[in-house]
KEMARVEX-562398 format. One line per 10 residues: number of its first residue (from 1); their letters; for each residue x, y, z of C-alpha. Coordinates in Angstrom, 1 decimal. Each point is the difference from the previous one (the first is absolute). Layout:
<pts>
NUM	a	X,Y,Z ~ ...
</pts>
This chain:
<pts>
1	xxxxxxxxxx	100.0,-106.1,-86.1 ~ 0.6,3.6,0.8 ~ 0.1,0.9,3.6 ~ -3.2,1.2,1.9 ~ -0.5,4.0,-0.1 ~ 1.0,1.7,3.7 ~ -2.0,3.2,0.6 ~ 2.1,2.6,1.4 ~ -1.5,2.8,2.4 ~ 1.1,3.1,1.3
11	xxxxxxxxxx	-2.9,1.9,1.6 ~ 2.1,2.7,2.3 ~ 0.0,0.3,3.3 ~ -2.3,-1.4,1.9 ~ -0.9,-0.2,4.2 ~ 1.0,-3.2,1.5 ~ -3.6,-1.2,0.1 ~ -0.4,0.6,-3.4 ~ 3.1,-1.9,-1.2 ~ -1.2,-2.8,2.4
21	xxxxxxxxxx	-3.1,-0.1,-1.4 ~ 1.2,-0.3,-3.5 ~ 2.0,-2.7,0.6 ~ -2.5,-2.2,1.6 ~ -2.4,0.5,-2.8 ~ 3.0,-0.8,-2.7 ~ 1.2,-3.2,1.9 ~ -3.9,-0.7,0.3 ~ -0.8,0.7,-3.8 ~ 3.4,-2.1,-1.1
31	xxxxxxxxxx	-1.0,-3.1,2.2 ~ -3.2,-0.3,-1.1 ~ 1.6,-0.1,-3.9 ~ -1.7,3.6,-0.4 ~ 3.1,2.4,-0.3 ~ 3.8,0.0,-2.0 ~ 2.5,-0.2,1.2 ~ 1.0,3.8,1.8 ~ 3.1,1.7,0.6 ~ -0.8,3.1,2.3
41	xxxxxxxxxx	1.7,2.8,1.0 ~ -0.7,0.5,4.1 ~ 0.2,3.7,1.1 ~ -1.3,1.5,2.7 ~ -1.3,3.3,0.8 ~ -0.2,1.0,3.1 ~ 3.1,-2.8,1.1 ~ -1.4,-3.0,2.1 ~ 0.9,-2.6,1.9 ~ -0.8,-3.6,-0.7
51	xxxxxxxxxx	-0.4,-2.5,2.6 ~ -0.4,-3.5,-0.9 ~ -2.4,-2.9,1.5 ~ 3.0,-1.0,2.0 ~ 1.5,2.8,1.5 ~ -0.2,2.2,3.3 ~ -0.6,3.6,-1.1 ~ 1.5,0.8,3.5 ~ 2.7,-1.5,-0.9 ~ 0.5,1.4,-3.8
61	xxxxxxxxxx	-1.4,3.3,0.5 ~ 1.6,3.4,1.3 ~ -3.5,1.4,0.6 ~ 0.9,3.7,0.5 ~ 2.5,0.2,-2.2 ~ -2.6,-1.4,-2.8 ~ -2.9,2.6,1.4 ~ 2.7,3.1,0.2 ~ 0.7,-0.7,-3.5 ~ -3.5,-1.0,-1.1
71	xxx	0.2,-3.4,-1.0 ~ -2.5,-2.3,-0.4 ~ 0.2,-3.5,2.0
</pts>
């Protein structure tokens, strides 16, 4: 039995929302049997922040240092 195919994607950069948004709908698509396998490259464009479910972005976060350099939280 040869091994199940993994899709690979590399779509460039992308916002934070964007790359947020992609991975819901992949984790979405593979969990309801609809999608491969994926392998994907993350890069973002303009840089962001991600703050999980858990943390306190007050406590993560160095606001103005993230808007002097314009990146996206």
């Amino acid at each position: 039995m040869s091994p199940a195919p993994v899709r690979f994607l590399d779509l460039g950069p992308l916002t934070a929302a964007e790359n947020t948004s992609l991975d819901e709908v992949l984790l979405r698509s593979r969990d309801a049997g609809d999608g491969p396998d994926t392998f994907r490259l993350l890069r973002y464009r303009p840089h962001g922040v991600l703050i999980g479910r858990y943390q306190d972005a007050d406590q993560e976060v160095r606001w103005d240092y993230c808007q002097e350099q314009g990146i996206e939280v």
